[in-house]
Gaussian input, Z-matrix of N, CA and C with variables (Angstrom, degrees):
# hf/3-21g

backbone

0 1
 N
 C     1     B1
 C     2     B2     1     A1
 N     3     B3     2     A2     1     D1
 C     4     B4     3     A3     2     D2
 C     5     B5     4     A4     3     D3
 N     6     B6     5     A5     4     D4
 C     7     B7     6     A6     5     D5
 C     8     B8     7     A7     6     D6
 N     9     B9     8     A8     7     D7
 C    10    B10     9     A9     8     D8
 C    11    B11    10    A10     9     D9
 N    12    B12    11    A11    10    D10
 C    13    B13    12    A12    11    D11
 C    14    B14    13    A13    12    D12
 N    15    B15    14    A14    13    D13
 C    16    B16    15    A15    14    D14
 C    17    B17    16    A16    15    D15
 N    18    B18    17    A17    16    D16
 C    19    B19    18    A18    17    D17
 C    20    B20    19    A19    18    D18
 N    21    B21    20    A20    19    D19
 C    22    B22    21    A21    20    D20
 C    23    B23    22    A22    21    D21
 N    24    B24    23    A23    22    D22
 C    25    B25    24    A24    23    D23
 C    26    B26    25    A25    24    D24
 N    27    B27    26    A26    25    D25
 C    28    B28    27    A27    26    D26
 C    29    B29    28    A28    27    D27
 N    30    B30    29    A29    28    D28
 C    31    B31    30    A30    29    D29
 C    32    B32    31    A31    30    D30
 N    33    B33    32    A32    31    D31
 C    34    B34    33    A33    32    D32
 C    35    B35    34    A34    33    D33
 N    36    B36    35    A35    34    D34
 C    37    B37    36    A36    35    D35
 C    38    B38    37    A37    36    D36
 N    39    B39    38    A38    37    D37
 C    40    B40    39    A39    38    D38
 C    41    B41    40    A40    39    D39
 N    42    B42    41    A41    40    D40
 C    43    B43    42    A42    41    D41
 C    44    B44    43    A43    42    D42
 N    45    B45    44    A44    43    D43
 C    46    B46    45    A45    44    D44
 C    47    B47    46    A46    45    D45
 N    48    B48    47    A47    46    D46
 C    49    B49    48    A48    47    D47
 C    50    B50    49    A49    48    D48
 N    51    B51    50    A50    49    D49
 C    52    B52    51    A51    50    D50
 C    53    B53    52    A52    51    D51
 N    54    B54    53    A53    52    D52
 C    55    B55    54    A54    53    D53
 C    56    B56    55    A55    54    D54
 N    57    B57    56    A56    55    D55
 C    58    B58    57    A57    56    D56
 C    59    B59    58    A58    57    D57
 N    60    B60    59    A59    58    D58
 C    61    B61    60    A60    59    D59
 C    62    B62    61    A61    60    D60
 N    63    B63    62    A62    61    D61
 C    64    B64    63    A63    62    D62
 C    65    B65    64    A64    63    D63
 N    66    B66    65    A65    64    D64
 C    67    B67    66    A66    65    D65
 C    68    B68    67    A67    66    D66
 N    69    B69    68    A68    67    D67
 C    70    B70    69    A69    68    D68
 C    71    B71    70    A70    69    D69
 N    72    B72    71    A71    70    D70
 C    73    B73    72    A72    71    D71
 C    74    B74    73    A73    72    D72
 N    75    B75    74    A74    73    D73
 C    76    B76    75    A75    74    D74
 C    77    B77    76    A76    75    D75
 N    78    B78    77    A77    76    D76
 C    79    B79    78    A78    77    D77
 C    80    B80    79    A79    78    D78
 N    81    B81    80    A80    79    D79
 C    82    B82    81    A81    80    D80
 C    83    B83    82    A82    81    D81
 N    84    B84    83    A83    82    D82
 C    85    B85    84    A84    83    D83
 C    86    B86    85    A85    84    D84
 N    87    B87    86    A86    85    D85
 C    88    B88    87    A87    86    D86
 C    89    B89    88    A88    87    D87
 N    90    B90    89    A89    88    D88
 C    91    B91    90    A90    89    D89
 C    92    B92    91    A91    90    D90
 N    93    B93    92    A92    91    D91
 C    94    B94    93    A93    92    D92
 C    95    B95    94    A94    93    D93
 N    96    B96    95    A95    94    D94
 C    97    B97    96    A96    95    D95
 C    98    B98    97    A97    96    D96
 N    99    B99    98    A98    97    D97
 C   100   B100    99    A99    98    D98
 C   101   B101   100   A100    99    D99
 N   102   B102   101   A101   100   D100
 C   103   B103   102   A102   101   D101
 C   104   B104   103   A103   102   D102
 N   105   B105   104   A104   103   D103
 C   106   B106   105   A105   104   D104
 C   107   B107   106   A106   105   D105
 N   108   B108   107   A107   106   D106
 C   109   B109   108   A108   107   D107
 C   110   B110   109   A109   108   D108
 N   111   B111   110   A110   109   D109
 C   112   B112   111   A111   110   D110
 C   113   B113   112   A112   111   D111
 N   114   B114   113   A113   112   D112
 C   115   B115   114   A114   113   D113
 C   116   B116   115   A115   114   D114
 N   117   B117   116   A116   115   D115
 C   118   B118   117   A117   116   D116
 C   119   B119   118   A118   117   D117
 N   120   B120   119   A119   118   D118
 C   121   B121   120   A120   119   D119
 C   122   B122   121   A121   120   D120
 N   123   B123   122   A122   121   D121
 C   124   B124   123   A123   122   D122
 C   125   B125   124   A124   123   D123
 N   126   B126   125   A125   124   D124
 C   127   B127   126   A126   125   D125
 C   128   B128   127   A127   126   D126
 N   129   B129   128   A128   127   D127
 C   130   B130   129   A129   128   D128
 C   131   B131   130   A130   129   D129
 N   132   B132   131   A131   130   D130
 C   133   B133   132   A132   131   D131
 C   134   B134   133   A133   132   D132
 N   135   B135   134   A134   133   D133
 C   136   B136   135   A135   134   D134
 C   137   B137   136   A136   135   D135
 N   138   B138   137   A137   136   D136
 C   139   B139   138   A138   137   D137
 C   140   B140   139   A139   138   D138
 N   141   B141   140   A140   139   D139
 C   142   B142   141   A141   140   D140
 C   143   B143   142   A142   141   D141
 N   144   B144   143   A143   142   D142
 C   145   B145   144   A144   143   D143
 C   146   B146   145   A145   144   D144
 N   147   B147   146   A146   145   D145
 C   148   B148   147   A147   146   D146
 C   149   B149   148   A148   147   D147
 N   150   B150   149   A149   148   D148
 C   151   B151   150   A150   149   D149
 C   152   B152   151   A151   150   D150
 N   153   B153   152   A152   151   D151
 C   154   B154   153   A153   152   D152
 C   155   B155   154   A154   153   D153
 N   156   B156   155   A155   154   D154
 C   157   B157   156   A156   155   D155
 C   158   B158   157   A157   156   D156
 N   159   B159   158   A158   157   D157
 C   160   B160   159   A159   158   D158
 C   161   B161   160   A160   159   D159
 N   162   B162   161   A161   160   D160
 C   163   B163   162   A162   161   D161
 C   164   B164   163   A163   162   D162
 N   165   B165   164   A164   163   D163
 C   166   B166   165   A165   164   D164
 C   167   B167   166   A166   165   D165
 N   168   B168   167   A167   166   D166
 C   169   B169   168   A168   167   D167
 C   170   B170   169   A169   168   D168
 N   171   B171   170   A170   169   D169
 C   172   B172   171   A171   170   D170
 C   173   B173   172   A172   171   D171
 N   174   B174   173   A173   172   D172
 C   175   B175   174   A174   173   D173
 C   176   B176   175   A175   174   D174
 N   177   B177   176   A176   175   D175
 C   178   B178   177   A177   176   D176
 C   179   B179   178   A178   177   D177
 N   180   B180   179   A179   178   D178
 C   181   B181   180   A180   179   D179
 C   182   B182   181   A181   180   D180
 N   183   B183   182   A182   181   D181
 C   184   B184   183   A183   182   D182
 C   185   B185   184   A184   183   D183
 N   186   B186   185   A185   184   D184
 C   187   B187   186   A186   185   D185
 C   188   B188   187   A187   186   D186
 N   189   B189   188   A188   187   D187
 C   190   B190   189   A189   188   D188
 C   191   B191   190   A190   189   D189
 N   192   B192   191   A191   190   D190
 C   193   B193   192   A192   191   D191
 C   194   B194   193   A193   192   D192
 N   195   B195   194   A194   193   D193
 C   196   B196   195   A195   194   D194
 C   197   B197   196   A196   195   D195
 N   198   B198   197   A197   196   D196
 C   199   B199   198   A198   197   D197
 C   200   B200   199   A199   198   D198
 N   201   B201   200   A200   199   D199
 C   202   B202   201   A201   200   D200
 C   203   B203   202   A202   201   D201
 N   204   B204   203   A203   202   D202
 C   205   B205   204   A204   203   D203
 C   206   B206   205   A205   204   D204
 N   207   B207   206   A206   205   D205
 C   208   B208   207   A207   206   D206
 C   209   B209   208   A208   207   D207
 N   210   B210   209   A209   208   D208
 C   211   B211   210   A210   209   D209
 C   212   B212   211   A211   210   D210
 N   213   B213   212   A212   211   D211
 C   214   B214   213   A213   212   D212
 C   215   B215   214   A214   213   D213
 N   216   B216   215   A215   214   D214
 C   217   B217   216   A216   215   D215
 C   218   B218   217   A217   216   D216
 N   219   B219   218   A218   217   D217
 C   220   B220   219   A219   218   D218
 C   221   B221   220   A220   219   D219
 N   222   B222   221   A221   220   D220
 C   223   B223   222   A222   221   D221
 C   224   B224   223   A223   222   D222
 N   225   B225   224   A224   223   D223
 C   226   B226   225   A225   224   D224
 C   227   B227   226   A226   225   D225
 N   228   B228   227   A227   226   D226
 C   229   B229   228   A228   227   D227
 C   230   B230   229   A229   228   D228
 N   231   B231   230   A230   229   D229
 C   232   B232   231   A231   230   D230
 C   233   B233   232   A232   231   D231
 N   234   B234   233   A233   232   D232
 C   235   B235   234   A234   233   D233
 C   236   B236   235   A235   234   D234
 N   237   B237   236   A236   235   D235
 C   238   B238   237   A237   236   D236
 C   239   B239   238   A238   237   D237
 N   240   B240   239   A239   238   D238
 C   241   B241   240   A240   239   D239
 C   242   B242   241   A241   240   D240
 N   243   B243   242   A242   241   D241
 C   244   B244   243   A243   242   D242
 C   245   B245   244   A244   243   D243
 N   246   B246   245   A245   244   D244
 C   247   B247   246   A246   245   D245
 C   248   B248   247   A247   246   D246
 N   249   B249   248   A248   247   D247
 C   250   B250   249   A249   248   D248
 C   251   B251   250   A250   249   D249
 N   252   B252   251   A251   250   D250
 C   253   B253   252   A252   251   D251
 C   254   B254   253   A253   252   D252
 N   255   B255   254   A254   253   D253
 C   256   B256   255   A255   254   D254
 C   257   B257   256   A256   255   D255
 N   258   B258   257   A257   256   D256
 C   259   B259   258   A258   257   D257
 C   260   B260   259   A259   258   D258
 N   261   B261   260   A260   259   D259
 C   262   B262   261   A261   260   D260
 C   263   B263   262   A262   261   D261
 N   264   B264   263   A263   262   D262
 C   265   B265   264   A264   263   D263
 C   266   B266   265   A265   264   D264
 N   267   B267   266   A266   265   D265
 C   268   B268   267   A267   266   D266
 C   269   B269   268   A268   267   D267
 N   270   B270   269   A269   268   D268
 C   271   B271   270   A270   269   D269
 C   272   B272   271   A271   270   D270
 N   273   B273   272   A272   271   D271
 C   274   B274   273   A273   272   D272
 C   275   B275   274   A274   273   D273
 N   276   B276   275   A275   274   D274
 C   277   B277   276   A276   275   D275
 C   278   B278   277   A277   276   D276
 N   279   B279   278   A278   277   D277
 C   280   B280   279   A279   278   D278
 C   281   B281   280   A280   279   D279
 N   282   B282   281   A281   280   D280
 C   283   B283   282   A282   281   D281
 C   284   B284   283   A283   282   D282
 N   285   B285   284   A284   283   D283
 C   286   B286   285   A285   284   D284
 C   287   B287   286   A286   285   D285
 N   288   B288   287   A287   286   D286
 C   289   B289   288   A288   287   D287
 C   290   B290   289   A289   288   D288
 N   291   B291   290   A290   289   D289
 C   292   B292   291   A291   290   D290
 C   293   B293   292   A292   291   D291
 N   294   B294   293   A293   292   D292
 C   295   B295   294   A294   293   D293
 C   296   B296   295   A295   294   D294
 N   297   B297   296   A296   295   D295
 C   298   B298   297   A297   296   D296
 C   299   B299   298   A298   297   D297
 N   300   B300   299   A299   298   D298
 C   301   B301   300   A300   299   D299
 C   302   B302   301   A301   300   D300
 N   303   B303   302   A302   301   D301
 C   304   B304   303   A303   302   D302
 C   305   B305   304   A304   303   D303
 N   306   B306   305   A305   304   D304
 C   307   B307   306   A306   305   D305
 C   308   B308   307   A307   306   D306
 N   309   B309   308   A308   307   D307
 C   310   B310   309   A309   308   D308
 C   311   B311   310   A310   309   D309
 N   312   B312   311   A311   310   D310
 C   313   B313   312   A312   311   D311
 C   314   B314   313   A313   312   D312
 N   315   B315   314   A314   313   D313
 C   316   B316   315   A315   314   D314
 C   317   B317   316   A316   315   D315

   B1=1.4489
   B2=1.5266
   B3=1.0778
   B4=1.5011
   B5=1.4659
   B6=1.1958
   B7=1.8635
   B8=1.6359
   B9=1.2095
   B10=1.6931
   B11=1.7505
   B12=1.2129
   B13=1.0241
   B14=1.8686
   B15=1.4554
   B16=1.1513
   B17=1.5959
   B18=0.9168
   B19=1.5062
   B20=1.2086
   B21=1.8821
   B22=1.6463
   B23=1.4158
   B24=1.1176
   B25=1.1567
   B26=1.4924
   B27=1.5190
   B28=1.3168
   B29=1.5098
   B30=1.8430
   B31=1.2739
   B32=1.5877
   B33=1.4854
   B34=1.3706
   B35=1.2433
   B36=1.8589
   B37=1.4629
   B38=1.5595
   B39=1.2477
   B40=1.6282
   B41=1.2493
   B42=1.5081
   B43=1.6229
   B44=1.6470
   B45=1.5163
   B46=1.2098
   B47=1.5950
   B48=1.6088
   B49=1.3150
   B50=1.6974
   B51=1.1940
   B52=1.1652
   B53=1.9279
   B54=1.1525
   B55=1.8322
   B56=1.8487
   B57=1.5297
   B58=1.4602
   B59=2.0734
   B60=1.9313
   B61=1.6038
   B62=1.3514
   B63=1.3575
   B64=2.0425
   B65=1.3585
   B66=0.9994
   B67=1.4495
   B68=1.4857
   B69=1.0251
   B70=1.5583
   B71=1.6253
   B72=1.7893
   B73=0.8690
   B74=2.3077
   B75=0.9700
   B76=1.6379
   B77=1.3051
   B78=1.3227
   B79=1.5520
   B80=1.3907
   B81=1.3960
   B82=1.8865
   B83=1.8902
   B84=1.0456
   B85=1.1839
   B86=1.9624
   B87=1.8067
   B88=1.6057
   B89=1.9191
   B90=1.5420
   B91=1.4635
   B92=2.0776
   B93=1.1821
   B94=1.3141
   B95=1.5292
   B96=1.1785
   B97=1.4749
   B98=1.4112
   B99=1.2645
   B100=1.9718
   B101=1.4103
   B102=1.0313
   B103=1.4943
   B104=1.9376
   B105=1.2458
   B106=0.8500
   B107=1.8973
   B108=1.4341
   B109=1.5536
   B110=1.1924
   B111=1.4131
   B112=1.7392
   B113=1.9351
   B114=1.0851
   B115=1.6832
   B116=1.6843
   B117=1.5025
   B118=1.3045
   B119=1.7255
   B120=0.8212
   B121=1.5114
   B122=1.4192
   B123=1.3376
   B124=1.5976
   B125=1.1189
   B126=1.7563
   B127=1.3003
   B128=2.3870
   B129=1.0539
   B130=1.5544
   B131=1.2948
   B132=1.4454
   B133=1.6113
   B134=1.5155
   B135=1.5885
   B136=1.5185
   B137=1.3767
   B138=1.0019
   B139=1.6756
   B140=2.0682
   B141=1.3729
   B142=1.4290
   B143=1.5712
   B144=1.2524
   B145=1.5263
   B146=1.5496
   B147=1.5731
   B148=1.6930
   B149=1.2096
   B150=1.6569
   B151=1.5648
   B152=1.4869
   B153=1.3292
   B154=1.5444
   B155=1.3273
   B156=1.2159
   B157=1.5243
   B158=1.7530
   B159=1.0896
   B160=1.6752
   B161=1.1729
   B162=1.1676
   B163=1.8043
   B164=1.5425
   B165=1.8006
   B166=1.9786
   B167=1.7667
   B168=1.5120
   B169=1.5763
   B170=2.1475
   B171=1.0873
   B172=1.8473
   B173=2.0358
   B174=1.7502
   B175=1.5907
   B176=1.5214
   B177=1.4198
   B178=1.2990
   B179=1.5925
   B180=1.1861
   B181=1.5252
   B182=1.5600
   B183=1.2925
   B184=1.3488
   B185=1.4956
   B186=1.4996
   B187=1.3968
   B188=1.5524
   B189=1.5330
   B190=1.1803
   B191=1.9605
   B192=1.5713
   B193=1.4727
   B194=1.3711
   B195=1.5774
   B196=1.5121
   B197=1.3410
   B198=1.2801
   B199=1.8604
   B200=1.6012
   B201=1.5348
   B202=1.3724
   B203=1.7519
   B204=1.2077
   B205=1.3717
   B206=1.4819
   B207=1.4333
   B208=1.5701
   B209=1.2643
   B210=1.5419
   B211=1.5944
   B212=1.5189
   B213=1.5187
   B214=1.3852
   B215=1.8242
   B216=1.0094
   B217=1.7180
   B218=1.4684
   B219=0.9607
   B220=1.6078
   B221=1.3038
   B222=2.1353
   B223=0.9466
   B224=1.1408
   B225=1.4124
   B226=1.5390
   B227=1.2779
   B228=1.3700
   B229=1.8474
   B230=1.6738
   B231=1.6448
   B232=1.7397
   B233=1.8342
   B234=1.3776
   B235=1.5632
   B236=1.2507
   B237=1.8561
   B238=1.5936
   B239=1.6856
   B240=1.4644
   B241=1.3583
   B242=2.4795
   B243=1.9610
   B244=1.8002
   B245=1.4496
   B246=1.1799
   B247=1.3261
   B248=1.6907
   B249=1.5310
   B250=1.5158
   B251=1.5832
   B252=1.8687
   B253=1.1270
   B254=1.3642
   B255=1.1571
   B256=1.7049
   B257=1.7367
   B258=1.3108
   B259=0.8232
   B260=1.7368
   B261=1.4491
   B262=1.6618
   B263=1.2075
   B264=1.7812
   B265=1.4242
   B266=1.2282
   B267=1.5460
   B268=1.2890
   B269=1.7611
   B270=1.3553
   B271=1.2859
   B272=2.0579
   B273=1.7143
   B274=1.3568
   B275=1.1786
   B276=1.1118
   B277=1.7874
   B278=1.7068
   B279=1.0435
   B280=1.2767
   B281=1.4279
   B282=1.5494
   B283=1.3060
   B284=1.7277
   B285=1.5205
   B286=1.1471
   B287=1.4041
   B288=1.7738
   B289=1.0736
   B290=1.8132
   B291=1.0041
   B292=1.8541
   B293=1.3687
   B294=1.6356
   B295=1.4312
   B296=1.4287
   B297=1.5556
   B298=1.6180
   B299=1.8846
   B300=1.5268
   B301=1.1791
   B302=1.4684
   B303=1.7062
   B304=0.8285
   B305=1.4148
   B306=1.2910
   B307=1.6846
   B308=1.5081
   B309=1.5459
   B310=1.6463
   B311=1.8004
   B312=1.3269
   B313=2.3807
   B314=1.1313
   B315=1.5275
   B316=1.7282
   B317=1.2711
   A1=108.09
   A2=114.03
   A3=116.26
   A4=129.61
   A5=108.99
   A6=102.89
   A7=103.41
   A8=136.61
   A9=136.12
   A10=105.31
   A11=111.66
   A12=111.09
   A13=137.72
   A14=106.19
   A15=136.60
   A16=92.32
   A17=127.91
   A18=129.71
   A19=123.37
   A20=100.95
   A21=116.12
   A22=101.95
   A23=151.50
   A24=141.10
   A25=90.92
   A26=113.42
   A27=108.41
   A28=98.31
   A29=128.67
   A30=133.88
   A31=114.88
   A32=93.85
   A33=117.22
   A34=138.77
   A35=125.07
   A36=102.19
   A37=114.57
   A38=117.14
   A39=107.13
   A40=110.65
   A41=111.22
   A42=140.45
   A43=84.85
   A44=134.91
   A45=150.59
   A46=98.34
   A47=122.65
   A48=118.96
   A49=116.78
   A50=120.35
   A51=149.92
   A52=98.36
   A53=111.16
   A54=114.50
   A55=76.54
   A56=86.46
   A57=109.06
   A58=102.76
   A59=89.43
   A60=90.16
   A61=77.48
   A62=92.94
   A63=113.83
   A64=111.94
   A65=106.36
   A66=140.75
   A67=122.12
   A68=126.84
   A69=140.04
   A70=96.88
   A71=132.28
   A72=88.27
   A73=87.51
   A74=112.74
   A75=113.43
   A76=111.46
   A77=128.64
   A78=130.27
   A79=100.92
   A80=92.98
   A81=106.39
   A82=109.49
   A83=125.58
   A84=122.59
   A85=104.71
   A86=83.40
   A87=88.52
   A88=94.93
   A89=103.69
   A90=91.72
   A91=95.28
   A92=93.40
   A93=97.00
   A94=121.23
   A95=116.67
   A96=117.60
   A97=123.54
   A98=97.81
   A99=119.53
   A100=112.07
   A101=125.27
   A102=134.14
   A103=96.21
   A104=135.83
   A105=146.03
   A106=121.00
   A107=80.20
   A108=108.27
   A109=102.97
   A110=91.20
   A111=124.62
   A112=124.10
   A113=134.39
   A114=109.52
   A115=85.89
   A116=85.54
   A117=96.70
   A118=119.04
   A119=154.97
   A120=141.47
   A121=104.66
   A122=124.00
   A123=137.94
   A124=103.34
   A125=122.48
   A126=112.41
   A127=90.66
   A128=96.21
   A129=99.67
   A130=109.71
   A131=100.16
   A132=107.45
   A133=102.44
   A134=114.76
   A135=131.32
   A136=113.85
   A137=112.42
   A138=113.32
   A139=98.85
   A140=100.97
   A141=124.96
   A142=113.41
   A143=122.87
   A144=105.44
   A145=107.10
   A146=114.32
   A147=98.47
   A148=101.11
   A149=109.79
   A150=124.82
   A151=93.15
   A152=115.32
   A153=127.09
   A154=112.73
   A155=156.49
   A156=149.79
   A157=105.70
   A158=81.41
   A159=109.44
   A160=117.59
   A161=132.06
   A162=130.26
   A163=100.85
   A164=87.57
   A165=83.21
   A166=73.38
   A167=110.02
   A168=120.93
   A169=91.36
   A170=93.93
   A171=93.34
   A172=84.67
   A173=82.73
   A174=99.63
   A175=88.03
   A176=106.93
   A177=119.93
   A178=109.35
   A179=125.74
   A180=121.17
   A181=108.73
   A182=135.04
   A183=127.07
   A184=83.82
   A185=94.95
   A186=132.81
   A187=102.20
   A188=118.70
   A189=153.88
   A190=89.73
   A191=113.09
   A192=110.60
   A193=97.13
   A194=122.29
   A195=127.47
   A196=104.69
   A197=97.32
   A198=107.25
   A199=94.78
   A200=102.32
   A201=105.48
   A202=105.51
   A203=114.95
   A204=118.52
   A205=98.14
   A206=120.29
   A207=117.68
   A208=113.59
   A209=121.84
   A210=140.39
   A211=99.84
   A212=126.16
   A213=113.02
   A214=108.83
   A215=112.07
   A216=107.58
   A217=114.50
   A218=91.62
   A219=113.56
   A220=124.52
   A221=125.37
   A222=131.20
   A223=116.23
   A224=135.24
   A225=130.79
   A226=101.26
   A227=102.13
   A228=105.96
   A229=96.95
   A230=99.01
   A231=99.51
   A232=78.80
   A233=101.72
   A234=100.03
   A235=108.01
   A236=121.18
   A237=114.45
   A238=114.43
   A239=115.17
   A240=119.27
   A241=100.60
   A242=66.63
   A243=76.46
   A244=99.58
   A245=130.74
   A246=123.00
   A247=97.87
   A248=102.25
   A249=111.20
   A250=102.44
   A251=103.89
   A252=130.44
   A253=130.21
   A254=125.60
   A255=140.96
   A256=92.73
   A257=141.86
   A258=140.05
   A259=123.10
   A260=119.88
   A261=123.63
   A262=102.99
   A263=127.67
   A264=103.36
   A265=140.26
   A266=121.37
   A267=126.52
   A268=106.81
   A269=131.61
   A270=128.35
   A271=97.18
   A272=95.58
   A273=103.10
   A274=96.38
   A275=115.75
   A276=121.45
   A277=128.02
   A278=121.10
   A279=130.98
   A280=135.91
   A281=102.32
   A282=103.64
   A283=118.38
   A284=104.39
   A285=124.21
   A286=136.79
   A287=103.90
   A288=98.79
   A289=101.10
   A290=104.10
   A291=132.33
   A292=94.52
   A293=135.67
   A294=107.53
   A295=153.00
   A296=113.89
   A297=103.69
   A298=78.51
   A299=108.72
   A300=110.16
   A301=119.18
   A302=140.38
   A303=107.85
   A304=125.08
   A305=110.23
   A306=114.38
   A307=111.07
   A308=100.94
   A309=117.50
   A310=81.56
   A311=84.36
   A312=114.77
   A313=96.61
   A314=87.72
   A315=105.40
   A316=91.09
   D1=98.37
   D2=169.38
   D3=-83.71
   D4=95.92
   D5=-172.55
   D6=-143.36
   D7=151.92
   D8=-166.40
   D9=-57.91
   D10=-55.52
   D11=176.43
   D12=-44.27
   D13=-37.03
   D14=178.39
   D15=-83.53
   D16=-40.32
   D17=168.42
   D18=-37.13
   D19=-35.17
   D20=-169.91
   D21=-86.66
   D22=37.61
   D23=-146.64
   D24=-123.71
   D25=133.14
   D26=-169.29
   D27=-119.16
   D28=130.73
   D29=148.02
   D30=-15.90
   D31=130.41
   D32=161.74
   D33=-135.26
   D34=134.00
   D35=-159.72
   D36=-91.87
   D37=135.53
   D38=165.93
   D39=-68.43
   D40=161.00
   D41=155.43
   D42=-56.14
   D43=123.07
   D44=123.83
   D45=-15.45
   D46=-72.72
   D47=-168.76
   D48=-50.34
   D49=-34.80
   D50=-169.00
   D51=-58.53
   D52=-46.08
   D53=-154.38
   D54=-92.04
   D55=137.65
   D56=-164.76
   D57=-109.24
   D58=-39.70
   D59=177.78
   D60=-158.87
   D61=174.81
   D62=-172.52
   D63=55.27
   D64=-174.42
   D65=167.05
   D66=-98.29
   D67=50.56
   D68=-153.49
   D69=-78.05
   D70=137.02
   D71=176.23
   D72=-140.48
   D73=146.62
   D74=-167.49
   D75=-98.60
   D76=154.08
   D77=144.02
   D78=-172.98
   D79=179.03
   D80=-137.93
   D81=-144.62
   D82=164.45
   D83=156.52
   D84=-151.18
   D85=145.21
   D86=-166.72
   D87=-90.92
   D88=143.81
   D89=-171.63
   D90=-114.86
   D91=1.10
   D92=178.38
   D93=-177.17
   D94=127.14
   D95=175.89
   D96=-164.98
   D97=118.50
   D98=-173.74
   D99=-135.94
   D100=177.12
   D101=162.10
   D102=36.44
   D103=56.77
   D104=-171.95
   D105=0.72
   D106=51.53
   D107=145.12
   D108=-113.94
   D109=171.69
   D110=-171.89
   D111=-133.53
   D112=126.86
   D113=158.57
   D114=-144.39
   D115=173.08
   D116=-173.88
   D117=162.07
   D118=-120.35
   D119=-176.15
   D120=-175.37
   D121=145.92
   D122=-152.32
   D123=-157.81
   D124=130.11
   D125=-172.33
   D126=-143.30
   D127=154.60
   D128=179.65
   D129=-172.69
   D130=114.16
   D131=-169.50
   D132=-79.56
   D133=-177.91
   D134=-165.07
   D135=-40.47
   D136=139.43
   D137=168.66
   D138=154.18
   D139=-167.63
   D140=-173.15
   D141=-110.49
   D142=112.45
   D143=172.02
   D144=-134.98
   D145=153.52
   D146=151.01
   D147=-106.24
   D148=-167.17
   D149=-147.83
   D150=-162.52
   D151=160.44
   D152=145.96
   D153=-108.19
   D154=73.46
   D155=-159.79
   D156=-49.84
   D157=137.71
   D158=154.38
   D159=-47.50
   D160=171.69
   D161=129.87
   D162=-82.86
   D163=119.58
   D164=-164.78
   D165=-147.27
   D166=163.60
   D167=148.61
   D168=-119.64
   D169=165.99
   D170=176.19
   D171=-163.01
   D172=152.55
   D173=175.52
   D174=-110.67
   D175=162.01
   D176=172.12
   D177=-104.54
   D178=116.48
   D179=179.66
   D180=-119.43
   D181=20.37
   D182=130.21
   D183=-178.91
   D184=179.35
   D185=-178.57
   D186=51.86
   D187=156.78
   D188=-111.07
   D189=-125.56
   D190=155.01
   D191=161.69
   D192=-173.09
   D193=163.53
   D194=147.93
   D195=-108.49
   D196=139.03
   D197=178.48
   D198=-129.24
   D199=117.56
   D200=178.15
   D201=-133.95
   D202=158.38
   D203=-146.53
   D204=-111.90
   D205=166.37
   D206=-178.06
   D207=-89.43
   D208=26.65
   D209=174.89
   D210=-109.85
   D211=-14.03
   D212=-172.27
   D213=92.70
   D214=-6.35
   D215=165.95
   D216=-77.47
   D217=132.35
   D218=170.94
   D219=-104.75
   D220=163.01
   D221=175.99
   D222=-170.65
   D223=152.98
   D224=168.54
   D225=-114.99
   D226=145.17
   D227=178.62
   D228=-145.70
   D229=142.10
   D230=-165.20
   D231=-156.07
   D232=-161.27
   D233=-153.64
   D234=-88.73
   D235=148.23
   D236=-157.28
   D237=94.66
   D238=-35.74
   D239=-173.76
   D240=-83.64
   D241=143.19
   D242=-177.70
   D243=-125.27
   D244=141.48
   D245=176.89
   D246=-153.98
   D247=156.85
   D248=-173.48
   D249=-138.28
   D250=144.00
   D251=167.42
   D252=-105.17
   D253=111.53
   D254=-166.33
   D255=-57.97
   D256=-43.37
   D257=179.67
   D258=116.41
   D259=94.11
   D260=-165.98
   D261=123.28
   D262=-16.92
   D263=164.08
   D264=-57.50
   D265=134.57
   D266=-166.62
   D267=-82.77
   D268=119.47
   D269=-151.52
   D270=-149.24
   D271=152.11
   D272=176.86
   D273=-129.39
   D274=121.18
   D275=159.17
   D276=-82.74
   D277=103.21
   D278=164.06
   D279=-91.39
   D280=73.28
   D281=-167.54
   D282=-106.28
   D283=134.11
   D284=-173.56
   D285=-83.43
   D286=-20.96
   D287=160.54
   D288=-154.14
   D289=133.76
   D290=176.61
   D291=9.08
   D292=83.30
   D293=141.75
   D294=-162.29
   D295=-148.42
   D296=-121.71
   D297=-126.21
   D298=128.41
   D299=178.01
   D300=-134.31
   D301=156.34
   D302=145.80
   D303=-126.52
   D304=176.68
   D305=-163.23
   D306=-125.30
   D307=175.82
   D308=-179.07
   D309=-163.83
   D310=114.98
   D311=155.54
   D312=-115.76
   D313=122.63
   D314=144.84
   D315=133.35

């Protein structure tokens, strides 16, 4: 997706411990943050990761993932999909193809 904005997207390093399979690799740009909230856009191409979630809601605006939880729940989320985290869930992302989301923490 080539557009200026997506342009702004700045590298981010994973936790080594964190990458489960691939070479997954993330970065982000914050589009707003006060009163300790956050939004802003997150992108991480193919690979395996876990996570501790935020208290976050995020839209999915392209590319593909499974986000499955350390209870054994499962899900696919691809573009159009909105999903929300209470905040401390333990989560693995398996995403399949490049993607690009954006969010609101706090």
């Amino acid at each position: 997706m080539k557009h200026p904005i997506i342009d702004q997207l700045e590298p981010e390093e994973l936790d080594p411990s964190q990458i489960v399979l691939g070479n997954p690799e993330t970065s982000s740009l914050t589009l707003l943050e006060e009163n300790g909230q956050e939004s802003g856009l997150w992108r991480i191409t193919p690979g395996e990761v876990t996570d501790v979630e935020a208290k976050e809601s995020f839209l999915v605006i392209t590319g593909r993932a499974i986000i499955e939880y350390a209870d054994g729940r499962a899900f696919t989320v691809g573009p159009g999909d909105t999903h929300h985290f209470e905040g401390g869930e333990e989560t693995t992302w398996k995403v399949e193809e490049t993607l690009l989301k954006a969010f609101w923490i706090g």
